[in-house]
MDAnalysis code that builds the backbone (N, CA, C; Angstrom):
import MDAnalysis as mda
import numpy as np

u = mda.Universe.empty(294, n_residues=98, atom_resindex=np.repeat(np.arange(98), 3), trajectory=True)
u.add_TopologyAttr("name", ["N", "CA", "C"] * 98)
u.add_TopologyAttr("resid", np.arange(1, 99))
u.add_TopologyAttr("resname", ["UNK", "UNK", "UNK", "UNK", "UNK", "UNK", "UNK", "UNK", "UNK", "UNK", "UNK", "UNK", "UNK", "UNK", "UNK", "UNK", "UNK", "UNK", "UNK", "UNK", "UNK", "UNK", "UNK", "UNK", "UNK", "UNK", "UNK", "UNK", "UNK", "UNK", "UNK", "UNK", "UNK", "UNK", "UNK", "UNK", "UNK", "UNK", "UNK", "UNK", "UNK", "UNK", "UNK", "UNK", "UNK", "UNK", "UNK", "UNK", "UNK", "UNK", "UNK", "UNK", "UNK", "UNK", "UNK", "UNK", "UNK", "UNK", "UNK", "UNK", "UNK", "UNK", "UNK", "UNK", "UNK", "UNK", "UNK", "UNK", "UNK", "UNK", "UNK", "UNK", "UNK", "UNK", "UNK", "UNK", "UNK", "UNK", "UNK", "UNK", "UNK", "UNK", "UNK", "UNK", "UNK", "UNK", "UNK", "UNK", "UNK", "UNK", "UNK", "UNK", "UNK", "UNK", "UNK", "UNK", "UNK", "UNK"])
u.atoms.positions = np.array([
    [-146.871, -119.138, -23.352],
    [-147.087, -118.087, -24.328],
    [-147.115, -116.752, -23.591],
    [-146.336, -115.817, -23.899],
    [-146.564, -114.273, -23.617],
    [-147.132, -113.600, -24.110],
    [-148.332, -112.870, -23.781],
    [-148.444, -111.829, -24.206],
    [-148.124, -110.462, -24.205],
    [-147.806, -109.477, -25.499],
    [-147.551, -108.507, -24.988],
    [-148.246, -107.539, -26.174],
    [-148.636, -106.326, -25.180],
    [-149.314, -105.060, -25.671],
    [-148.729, -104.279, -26.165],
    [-148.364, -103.549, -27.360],
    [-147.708, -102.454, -28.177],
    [-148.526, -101.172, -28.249],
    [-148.057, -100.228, -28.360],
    [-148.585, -99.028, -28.688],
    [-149.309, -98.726, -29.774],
    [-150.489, -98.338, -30.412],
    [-150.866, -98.028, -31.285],
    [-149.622, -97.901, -32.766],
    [-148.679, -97.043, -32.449],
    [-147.843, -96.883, -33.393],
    [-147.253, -97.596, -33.811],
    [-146.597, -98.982, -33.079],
    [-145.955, -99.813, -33.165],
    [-146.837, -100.986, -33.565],
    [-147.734, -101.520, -33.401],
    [-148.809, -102.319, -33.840],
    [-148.362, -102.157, -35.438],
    [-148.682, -100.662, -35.531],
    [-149.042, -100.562, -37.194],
    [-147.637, -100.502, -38.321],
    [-146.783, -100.489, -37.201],
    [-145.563, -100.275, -38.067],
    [-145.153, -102.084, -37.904],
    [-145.467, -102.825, -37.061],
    [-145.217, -104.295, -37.284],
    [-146.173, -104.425, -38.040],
    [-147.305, -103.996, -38.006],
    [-148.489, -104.669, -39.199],
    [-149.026, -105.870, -38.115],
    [-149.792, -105.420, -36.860],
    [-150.298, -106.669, -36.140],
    [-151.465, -105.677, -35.479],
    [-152.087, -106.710, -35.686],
    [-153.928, -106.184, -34.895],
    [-153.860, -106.462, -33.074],
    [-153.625, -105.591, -32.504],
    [-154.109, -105.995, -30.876],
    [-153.145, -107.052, -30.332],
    [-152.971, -107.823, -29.295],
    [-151.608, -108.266, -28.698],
    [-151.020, -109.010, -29.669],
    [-149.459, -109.845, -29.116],
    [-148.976, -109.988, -30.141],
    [-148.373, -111.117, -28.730],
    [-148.251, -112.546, -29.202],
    [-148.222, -113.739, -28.257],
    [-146.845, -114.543, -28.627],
    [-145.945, -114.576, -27.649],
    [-144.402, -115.205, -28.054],
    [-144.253, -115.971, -27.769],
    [-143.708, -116.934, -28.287],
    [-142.665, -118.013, -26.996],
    [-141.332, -117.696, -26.893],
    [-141.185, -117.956, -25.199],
    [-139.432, -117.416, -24.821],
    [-139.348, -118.095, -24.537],
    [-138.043, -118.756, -24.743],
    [-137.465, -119.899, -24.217],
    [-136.520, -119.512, -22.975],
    [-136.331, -120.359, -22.142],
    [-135.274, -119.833, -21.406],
    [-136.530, -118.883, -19.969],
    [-135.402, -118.701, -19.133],
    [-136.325, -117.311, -17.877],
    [-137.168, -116.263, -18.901],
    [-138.021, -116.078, -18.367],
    [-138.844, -115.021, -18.957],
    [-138.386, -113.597, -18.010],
    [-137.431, -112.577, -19.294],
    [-137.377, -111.442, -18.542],
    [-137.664, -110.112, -19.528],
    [-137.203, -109.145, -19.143],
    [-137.652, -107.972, -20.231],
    [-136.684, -108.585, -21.241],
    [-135.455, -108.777, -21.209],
    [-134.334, -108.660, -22.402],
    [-135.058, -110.351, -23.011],
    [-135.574, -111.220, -22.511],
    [-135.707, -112.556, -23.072],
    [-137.024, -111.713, -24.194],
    [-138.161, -111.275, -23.765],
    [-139.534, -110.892, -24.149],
    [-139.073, -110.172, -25.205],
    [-138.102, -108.905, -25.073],
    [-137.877, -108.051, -25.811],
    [-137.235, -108.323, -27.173],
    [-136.399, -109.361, -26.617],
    [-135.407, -110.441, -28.080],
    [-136.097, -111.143, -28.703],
    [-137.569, -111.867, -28.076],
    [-138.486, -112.367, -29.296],
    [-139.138, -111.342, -30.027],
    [-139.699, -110.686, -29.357],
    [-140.232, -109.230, -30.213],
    [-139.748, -109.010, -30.992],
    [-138.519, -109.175, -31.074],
    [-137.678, -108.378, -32.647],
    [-137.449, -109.492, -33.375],
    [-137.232, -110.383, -32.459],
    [-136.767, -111.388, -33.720],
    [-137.850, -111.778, -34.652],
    [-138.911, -111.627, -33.907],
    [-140.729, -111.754, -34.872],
    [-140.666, -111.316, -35.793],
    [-140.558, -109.302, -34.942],
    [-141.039, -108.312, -35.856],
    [-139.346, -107.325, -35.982],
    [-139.015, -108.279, -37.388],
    [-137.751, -107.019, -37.075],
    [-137.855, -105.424, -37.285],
    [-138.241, -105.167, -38.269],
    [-138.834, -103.623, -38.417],
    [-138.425, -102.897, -36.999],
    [-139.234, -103.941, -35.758],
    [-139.139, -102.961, -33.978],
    [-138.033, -102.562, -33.714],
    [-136.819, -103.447, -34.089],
    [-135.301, -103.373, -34.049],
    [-135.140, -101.713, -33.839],
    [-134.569, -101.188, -32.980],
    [-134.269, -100.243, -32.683],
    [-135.374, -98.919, -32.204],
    [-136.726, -99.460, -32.370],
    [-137.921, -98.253, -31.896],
    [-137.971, -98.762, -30.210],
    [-138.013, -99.855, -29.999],
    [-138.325, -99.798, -27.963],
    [-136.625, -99.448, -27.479],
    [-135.574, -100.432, -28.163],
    [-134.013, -100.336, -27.444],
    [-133.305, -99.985, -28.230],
    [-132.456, -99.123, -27.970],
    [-130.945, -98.915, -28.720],
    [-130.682, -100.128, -29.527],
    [-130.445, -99.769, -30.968],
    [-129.556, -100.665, -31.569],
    [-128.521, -101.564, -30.922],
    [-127.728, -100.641, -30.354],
    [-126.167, -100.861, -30.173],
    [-126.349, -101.045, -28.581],
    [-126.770, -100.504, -27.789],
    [-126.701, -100.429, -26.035],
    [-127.846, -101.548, -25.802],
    [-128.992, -102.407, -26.287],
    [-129.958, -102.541, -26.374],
    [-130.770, -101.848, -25.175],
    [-130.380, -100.817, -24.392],
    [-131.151, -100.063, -23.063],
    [-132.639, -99.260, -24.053],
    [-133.476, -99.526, -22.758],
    [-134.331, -98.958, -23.674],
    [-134.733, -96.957, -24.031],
    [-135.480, -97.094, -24.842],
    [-135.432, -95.892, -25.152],
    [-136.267, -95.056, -24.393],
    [-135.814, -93.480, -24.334],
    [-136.678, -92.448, -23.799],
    [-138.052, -92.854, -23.993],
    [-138.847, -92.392, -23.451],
    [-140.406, -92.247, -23.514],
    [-141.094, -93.498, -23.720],
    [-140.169, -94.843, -23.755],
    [-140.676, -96.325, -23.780],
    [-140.942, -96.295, -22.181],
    [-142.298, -96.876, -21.629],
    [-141.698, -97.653, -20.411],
    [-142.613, -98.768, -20.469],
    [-142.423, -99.923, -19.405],
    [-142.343, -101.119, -19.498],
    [-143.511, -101.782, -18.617],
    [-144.767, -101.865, -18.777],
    [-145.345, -102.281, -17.580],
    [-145.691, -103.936, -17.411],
    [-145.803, -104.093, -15.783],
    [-146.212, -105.682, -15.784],
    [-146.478, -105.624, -14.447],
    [-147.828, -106.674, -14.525],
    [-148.868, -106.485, -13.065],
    [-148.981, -105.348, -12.437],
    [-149.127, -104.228, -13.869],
    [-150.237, -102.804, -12.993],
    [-148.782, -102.144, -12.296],
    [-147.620, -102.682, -12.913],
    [-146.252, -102.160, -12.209],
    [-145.584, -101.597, -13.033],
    [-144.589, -100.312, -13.185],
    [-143.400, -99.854, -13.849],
    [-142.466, -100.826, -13.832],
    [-142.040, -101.409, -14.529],
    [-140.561, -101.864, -14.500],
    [-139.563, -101.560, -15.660],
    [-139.540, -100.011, -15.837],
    [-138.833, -99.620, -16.335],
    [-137.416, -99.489, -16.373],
    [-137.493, -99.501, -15.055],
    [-136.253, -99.271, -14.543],
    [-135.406, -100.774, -13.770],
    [-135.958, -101.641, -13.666],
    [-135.915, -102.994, -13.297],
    [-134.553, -103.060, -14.088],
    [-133.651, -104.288, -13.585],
    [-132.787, -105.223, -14.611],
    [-133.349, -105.988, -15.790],
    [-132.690, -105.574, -16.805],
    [-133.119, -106.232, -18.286],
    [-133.626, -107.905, -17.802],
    [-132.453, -108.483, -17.061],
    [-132.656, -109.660, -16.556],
    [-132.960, -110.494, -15.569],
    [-134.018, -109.484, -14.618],
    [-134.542, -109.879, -13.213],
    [-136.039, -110.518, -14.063],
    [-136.481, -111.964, -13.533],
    [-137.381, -112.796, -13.863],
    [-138.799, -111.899, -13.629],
    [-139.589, -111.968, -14.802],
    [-141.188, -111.337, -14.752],
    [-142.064, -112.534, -13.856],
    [-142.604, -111.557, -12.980],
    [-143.932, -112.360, -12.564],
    [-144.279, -113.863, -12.965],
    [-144.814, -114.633, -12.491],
    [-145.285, -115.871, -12.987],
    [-146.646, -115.594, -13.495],
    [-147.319, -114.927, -13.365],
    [-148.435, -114.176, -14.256],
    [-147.994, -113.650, -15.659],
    [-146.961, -113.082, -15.786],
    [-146.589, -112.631, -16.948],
    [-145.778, -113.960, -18.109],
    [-144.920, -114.944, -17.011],
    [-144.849, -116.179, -17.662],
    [-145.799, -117.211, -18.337],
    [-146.580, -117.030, -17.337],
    [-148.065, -118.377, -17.828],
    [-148.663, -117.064, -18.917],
    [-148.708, -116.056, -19.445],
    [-149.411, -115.706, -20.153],
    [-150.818, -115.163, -19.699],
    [-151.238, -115.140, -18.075],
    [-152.314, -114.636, -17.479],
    [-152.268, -112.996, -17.400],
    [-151.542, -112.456, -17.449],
    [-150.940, -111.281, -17.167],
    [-150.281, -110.833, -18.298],
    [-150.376, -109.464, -19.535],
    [-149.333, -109.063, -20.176],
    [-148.312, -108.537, -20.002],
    [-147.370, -108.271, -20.905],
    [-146.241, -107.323, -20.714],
    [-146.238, -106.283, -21.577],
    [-146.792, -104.741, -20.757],
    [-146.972, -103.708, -21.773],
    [-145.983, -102.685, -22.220],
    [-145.943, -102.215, -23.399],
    [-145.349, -101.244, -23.916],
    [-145.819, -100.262, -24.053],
    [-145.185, -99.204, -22.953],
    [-146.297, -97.736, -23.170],
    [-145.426, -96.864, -23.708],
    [-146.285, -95.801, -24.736],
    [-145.352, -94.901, -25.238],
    [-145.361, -93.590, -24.012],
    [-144.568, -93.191, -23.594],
    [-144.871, -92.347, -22.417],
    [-144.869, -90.962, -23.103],
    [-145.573, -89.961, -22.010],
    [-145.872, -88.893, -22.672],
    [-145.767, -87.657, -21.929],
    [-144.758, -86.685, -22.482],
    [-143.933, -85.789, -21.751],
    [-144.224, -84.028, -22.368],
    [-144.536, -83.444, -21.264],
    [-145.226, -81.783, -21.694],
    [-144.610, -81.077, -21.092],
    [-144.714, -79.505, -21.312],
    [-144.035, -78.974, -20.056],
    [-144.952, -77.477, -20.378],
])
């Protein structure tokens, strides 16, 4: 089971209280995690990744074990902490000033 953490905004626009727990079949990676997410909650369809590119979007980034992996390959394998479900996979809305 995965868990993963959503942003306040996104919580409420899926309509889910506090984490939200998947099963992926297959390697556990961002694009595996990210494809149950939607397929759950379709509504998300297009707020973390491009419709069409599925890359993710500005001001999304991606954390796991206290790490950025924003920038990681969609399909380089998460942690075995983040597989067994000991560890989440977070969604931060990032936040940009000037």
């Amino acid at each position: 089971m995965i868990r993963v953490i959503l942003p306040q905004h996104l919580r409420t626009l899926a309509h889910v209280d506090g984490e939200v727990q998947l099963e992926v079949g297959g390697p556990v990676t961002q694009r595996a995690v990210l494809d149950a997410l939607e397929a759950r909650y379709p509504v998300l369809c297009g707020t973390i990744r491009d419709h069409i590119t599925l890359k993710r979007r500005p001001f999304i980034r991606f954390f796991v074990c206290q790490e950025d992996w924003s920038h990681e390959s969609q399909d380089s394998p998460l942690p075995e902490a983040v597989a067994t479900g000991a560890e989440p996979f977070m969604v931060i809305g990032a936040i940009a000033g000037g």
